[in-house]
C-alpha positions as CSV (number, residue, x, y, z in Angstrom):
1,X,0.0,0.0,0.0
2,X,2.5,2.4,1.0
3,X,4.9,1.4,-2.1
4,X,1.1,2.0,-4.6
5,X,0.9,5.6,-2.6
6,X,4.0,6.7,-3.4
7,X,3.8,5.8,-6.8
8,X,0.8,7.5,-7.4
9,X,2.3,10.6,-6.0
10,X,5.2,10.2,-8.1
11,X,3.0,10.2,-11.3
12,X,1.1,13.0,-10.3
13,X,4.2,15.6,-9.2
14,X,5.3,14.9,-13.1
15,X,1.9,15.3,-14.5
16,X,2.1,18.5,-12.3
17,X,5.5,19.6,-13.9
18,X,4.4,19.0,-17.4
19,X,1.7,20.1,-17.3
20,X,1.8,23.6,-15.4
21,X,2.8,25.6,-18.5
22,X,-0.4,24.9,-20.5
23,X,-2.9,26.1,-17.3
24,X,-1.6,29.5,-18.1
25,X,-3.2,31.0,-21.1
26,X,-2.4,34.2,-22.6
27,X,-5.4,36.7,-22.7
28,X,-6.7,36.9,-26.7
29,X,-5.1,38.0,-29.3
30,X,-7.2,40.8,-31.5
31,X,-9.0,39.3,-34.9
32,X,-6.2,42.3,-36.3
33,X,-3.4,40.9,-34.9
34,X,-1.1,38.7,-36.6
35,X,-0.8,35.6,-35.2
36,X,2.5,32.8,-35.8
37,X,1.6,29.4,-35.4
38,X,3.3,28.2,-32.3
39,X,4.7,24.7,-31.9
40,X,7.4,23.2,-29.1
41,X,10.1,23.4,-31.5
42,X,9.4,27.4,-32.7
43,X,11.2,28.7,-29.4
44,X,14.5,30.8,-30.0
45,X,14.2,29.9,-33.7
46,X,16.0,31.8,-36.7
47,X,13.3,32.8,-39.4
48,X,16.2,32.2,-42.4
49,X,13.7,33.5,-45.1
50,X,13.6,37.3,-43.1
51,X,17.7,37.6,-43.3
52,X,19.8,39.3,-46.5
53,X,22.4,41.5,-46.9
54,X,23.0,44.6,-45.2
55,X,22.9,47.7,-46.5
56,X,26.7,49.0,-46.9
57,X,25.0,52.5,-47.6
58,X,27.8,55.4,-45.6
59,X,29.8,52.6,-45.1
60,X,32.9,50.8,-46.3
61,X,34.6,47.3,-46.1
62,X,36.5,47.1,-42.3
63,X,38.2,43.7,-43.4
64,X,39.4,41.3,-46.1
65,X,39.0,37.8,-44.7
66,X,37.5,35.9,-42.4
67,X,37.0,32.9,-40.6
68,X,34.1,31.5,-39.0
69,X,35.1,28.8,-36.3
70,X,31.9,26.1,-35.8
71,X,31.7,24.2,-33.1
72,X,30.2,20.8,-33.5
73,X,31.5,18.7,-30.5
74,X,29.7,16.5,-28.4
75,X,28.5,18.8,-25.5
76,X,26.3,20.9,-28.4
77,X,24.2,17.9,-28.5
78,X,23.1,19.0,-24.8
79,X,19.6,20.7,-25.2
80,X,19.4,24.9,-26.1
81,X,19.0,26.9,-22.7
82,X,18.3,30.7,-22.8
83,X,21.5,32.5,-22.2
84,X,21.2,34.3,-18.8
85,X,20.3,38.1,-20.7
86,X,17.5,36.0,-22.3
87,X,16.4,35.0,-18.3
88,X,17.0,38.5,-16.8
89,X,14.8,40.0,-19.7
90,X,11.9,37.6,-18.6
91,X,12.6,37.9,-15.0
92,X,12.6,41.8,-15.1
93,X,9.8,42.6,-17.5
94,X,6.4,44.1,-15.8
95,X,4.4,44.2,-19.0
96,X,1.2,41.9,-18.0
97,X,0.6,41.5,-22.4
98,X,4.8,40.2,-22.1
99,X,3.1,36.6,-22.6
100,X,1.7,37.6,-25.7
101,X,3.9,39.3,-27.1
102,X,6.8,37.6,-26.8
103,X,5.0,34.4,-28.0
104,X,4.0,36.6,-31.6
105,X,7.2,37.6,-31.6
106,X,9.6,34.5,-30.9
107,X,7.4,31.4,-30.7
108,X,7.5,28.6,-27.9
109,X,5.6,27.5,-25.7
110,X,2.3,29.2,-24.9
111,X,2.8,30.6,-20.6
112,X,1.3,33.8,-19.2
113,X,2.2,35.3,-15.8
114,X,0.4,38.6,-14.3
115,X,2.0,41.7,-12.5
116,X,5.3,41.2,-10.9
117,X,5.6,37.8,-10.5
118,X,9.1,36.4,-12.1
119,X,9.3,34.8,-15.1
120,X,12.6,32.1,-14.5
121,X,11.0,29.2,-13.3
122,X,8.0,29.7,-15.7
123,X,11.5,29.8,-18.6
124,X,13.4,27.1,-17.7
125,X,9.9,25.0,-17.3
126,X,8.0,25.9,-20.3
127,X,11.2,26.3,-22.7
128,X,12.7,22.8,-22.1
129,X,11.9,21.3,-25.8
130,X,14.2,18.3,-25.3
131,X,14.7,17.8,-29.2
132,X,15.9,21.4,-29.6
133,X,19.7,21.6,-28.9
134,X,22.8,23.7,-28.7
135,X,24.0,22.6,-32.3
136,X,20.4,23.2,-33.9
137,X,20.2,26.6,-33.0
138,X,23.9,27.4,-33.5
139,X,23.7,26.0,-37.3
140,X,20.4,28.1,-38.0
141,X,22.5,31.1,-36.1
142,X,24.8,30.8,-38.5
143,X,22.9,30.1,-41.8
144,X,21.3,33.6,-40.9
145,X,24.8,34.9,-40.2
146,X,25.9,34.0,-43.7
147,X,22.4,35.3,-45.4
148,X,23.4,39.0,-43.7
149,X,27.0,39.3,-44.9
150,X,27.1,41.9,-47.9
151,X,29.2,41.3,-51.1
152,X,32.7,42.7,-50.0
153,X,35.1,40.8,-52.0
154,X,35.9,39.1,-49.5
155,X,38.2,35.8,-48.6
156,X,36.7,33.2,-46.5
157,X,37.2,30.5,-44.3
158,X,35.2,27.7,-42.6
159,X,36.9,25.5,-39.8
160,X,35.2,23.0,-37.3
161,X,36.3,20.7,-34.5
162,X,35.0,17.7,-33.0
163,X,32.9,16.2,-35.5
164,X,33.4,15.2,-37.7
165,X,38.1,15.2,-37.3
166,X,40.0,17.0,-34.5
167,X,40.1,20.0,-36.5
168,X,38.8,20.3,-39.9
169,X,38.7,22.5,-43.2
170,X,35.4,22.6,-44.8
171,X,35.5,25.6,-46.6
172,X,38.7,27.4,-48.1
173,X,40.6,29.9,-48.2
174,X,37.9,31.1,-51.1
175,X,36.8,33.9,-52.6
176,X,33.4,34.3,-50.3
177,X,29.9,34.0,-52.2
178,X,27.2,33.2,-50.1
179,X,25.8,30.0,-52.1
180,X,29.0,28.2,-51.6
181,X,29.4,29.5,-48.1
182,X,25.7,27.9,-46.7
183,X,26.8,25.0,-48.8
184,X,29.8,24.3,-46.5
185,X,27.6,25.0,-43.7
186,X,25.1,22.3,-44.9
187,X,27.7,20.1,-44.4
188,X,27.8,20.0,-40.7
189,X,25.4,17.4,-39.9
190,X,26.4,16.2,-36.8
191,X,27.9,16.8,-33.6
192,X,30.3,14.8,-31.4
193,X,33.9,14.3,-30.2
194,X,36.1,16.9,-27.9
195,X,36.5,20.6,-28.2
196,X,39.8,21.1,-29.5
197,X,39.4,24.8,-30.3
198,X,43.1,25.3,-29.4
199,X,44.9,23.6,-31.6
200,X,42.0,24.9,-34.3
201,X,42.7,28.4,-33.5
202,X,46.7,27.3,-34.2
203,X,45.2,26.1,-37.9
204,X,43.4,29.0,-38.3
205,X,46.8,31.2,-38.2
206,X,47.9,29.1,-40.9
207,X,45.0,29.5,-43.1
208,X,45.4,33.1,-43.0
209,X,49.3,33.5,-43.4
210,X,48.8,34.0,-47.0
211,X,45.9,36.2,-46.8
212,X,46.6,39.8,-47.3
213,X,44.8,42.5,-45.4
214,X,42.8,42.9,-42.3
215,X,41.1,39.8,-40.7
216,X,38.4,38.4,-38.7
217,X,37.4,35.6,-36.6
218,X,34.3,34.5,-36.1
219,X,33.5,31.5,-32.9
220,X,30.4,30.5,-32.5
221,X,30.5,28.1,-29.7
222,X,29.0,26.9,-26.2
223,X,32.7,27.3,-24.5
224,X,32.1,23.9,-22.4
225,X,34.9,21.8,-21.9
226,X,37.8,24.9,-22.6
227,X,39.5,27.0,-20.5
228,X,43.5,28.5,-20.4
229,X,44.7,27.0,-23.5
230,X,41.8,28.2,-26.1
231,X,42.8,31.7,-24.6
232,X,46.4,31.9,-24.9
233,X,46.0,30.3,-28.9
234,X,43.8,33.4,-29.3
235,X,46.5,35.6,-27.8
236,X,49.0,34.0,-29.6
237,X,47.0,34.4,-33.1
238,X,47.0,38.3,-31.9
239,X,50.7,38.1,-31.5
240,X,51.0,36.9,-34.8
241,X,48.7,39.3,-37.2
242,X,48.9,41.9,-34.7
243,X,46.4,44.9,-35.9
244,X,45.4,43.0,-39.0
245,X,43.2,40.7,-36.8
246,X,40.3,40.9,-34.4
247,X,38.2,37.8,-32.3
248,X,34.4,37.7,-32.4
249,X,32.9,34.7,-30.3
250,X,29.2,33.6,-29.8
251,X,28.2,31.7,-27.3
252,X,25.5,29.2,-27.3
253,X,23.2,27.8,-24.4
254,X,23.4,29.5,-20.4
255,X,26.4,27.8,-19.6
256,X,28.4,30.7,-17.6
257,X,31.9,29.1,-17.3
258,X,32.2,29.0,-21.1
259,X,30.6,32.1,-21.7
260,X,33.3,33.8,-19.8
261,X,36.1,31.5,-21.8
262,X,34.3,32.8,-24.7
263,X,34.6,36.4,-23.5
264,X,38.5,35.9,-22.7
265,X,39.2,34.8,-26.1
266,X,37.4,37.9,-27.9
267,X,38.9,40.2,-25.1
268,X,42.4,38.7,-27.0
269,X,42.1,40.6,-29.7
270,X,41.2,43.4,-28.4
271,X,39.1,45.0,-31.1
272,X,36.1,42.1,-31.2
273,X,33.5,41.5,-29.1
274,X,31.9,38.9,-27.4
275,X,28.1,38.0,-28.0
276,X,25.2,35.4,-26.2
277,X,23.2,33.8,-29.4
278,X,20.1,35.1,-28.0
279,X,21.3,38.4,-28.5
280,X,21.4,38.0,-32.5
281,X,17.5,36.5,-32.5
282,X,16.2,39.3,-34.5
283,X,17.3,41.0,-38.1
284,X,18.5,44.2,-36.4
285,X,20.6,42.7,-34.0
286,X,22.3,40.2,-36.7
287,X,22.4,43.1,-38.7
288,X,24.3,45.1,-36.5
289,X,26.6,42.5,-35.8
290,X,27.3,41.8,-39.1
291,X,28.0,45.7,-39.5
292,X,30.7,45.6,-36.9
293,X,32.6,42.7,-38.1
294,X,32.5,43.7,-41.9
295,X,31.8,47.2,-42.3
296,X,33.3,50.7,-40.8
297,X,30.9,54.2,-41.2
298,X,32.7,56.2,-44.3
299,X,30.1,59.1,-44.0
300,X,31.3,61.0,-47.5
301,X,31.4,57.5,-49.0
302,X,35.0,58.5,-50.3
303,X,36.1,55.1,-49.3
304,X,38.1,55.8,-46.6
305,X,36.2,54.9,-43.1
306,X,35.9,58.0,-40.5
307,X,38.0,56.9,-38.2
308,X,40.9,57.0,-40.8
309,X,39.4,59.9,-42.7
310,X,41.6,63.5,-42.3
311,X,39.0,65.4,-44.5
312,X,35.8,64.5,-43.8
313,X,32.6,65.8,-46.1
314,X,34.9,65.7,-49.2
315,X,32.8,65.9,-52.2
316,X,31.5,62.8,-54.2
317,X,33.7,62.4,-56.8
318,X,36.6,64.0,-55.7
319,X,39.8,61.5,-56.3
320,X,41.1,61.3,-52.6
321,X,44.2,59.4,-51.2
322,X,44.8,56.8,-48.5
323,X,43.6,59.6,-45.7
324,X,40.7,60.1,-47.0
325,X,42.0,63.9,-48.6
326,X,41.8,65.2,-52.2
327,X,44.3,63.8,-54.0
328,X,44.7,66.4,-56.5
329,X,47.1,66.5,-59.3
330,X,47.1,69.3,-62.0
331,X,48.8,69.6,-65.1
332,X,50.6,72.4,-66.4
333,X,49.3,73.2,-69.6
334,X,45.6,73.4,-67.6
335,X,47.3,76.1,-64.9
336,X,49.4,77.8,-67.0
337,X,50.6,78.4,-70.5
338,X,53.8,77.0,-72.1
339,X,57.0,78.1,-70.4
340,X,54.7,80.5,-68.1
341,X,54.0,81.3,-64.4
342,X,50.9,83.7,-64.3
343,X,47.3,81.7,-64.0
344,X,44.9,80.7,-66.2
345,X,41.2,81.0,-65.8
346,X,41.1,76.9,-65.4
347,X,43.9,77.0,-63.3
348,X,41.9,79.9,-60.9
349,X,38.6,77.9,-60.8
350,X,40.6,74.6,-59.2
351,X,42.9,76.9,-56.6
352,X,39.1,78.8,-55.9
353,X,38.0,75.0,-54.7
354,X,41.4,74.3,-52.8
355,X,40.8,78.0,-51.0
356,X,37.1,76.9,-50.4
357,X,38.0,73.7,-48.8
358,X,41.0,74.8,-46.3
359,X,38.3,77.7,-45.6
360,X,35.7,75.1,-44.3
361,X,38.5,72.5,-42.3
362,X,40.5,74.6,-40.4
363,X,42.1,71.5,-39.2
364,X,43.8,70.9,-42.5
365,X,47.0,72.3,-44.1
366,X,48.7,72.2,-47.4
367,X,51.8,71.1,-49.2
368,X,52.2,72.2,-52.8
369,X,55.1,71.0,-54.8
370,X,55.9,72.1,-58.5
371,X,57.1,69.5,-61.3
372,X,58.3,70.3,-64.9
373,X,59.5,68.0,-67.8
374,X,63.5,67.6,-68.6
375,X,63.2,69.9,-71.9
376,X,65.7,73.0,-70.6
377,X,68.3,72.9,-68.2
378,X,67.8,71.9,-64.3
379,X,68.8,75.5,-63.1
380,X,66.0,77.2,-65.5
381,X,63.7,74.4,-64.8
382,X,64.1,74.4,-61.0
383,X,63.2,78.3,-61.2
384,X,59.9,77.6,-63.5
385,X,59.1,75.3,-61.1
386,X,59.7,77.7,-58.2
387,X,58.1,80.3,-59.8
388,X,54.4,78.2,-60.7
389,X,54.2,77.2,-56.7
390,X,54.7,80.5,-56.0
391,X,51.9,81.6,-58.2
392,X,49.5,79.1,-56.4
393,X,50.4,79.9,-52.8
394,X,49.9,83.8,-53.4
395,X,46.6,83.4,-54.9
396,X,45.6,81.2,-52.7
397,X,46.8,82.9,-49.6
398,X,44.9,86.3,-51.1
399,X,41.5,84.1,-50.5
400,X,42.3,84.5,-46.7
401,X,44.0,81.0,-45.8
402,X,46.7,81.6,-43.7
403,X,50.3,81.4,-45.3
404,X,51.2,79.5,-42.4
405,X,48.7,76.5,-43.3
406,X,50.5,75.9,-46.9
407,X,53.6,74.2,-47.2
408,X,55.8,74.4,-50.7
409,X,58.6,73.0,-52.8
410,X,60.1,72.6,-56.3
411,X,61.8,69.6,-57.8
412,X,62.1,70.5,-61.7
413,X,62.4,66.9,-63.5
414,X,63.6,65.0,-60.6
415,X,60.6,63.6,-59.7
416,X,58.8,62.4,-63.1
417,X,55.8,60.4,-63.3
418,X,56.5,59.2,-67.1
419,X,58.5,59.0,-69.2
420,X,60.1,62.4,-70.8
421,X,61.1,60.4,-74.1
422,X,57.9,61.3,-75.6
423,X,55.6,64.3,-75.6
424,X,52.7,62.6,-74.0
425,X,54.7,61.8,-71.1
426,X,56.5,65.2,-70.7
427,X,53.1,66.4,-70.3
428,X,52.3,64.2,-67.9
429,X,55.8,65.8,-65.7
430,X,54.6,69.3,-65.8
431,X,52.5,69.5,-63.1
432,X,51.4,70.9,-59.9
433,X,50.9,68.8,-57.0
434,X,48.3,70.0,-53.5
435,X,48.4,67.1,-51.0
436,X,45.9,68.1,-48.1
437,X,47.0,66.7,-44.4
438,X,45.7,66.9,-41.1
439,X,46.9,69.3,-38.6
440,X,49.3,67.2,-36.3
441,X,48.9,68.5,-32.6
């Protein structure tokens, strides 16, 4: 008797547990509210179909290459848990419609609480859907991931460990397309073995030694089962491409002790960032993320981001050089006449421009240097040369820039740009040079 009591208490604590969620209803939606059709498996799901590029508009490429890190060992098998900013949003959210809303929004399981009553147990009972694990949500995270990324031009690289080898090339070095990239992605089937990221991350420097330009690395990850060594391979990457390389991680599931691994090994490279997966659930968020790995604000869309730009609001069209400053080159012939030193009227129009734009940065100064062909001596062309800068600085300097903001010098035919064996290219060497530069402090 006493053996049949307990049993039949046993059965009805579980029925208790598993069925607790579905005695909470949500109050009705509106007829004019539209509604997603919720099912166990819908919870923390990646809509693939609402992802695509991002818009690169005011902005320009940040890197060249990059690799994304997948992590298909055994312990992704475990079943997804909301990342602890997923729980605190719950927990601290007073909005009695939250149930609702967050069920239109996400999916999962239909639960309801009222006023301020906390929502953690009610998450960790109602979100358990034991079929829905680490790995599926990580591979729909980063189907998504690849659906955002914007044709760059860029180089790319796919590396997993576990599962199928230790460590293992599936995609690359490559020029990146996206088809090719989701169908390496496809690929990843499965998920068992260790979590040798280390070792991985000492592969990945290898994949990138030939790879010119700036550089990116992209874990996505729970960070179980790794500790000291995955962090100093990730310092020792740094070490290696020094400012030509920076760590993004993303960590799957709640677990906190590789979320802080994860965390470590971004904070390596100093310029990434460490992110939960839950945190990339909607468009904008994957959007932005996508932004900050790929893509640097270039506001004048010269093609020189704003952190690096010396001359911001230069106008569209306007040649500029590696500092984002009008890289302006003028021939001769369009300045002045053969063998002459006062201005013509196309020569005034392109100093009134230079005047205009040292007027409106104060923070910029000038260097203008003079070049002529080889037809004359050095001595004579050296004063020709003298005397066309000169012309340049005085007029400009009579527009009210301050002489002390303009630089000059003269080179005659010692610096050529082509070749003076022919009359094309002695045209070409007559010139006037105006390289703009920031003030240095």
């Amino acid at each position: 008797m006493q053996y049949g009591l307990f049993l039949r208490i046993l059965l009805l604590f579980f029925f208790l547990i598993f069925t607790g969620c579905a005695d909470q209803q949500p109050k009705p939606l509106s007829e004019n509210t539209a509604v997603k059709k919720i099912t166990p498996n819908t919870y923390h799901t990646f809509n693939l179909e609402r992802y695509q590029p991002v818009d690169t508009t005011g902005m320009v490429k940040k890197i060249d290459n990059f690799v994304l890190i997948f992590d298909p060992s055994a312990s992704m098998t475990e079943t997804y848990e909301a990342s602890d900013e997923c729980i605190t949003c719950h927990t601290n959210y007073k909005d009695t419609d939250f149930a609702q809303k967050h069920e239109v929004k996400y999916g999962g399981h239909t639960f309801a609480e009222r006023d301020n009553q906390s929502y953690t147990a009610r998450c960790n009972e109602c979100h358990h859907d034991y079929l829905y694990t680490k790995f599926k949500f990580a591979t729909q995270l980063a189907a998504c991931f690849n659906k955002t990324i914007p044709d760059l031009n860029l180089v790319s690289v796919l590396r997993t460990f576990g599962y199928p080898v230790y460590s293992r090339l599936a995609h690359g070095p490559a020029t990146y397309t996206q088809k090719s990239f989701a169908r390496s992605l496809d690929k990843i089937f499965d998920a068992d073995g260790a979590s040798p990221l280390a070792p991985t991350l000492k592969n990945v420097g290898k994949d990138l030694f030939k790879l010119k330009g700036k550089k990116a690395v992209i874990i996505v990850s729970d960070g179980k089962d790794m500790g000291k060594k995955e962090i100093l391979a990730a310092r020792d990457l740094k070490a290696r491409y020094g400012d030509d390389i920076c760590i993004y991680t993303v960590h799957i599931g709640s677990d906190k002790s590789g979320r802080q691994v994860l965390e470590k090994i971004a904070a390596a490279g100093f310029c990434g960032l460490s992110v939960a997966g839950d945190n990339l659930l909607s468009k904008k968020e994957m959007d932005d993320f996508v932004k900050e790995i790929f893509l640097e604000k270039d506001s004048d869309s010269d093609g020189v981001p704003d952190l690096k730009d010396d001359c911001p609001g230069t106008l569209p069209g306007l040649e500029v050089d590696e500092n984002g400053c009008w890289k302006l080159i003028v021939f001769g012939n369009i300045l002045f006449d053969f063998d002459k030193y006062n201005l013509k009227p196309e020569g005034i129009k392109i100093l009134d421009q230079v005047a205009a734009l040292l007027k409106k940065h104060n923070f910029l100064d000038l260097h203008i240097s003079g070049h002529t062909d080889n037809y004359g001596s050095m001595e004579y062309n050296i004063k020709l040369s003298k005397n066309r800068v000169m012309s340049g600085f005085n007029y400009i300097k009579e527009k009210g820039v301050t002489p002390q903001r303009i630089s000059t010098s003269w080179h005659s035919f010692s610096i050529p740009v082509a070749s003076n064996a022919s009359s094309t290219g002695r045209a070409l060497n007559r010139r006037l040079e105006f390289k703009f530069k920031k003030r240095d402090k």
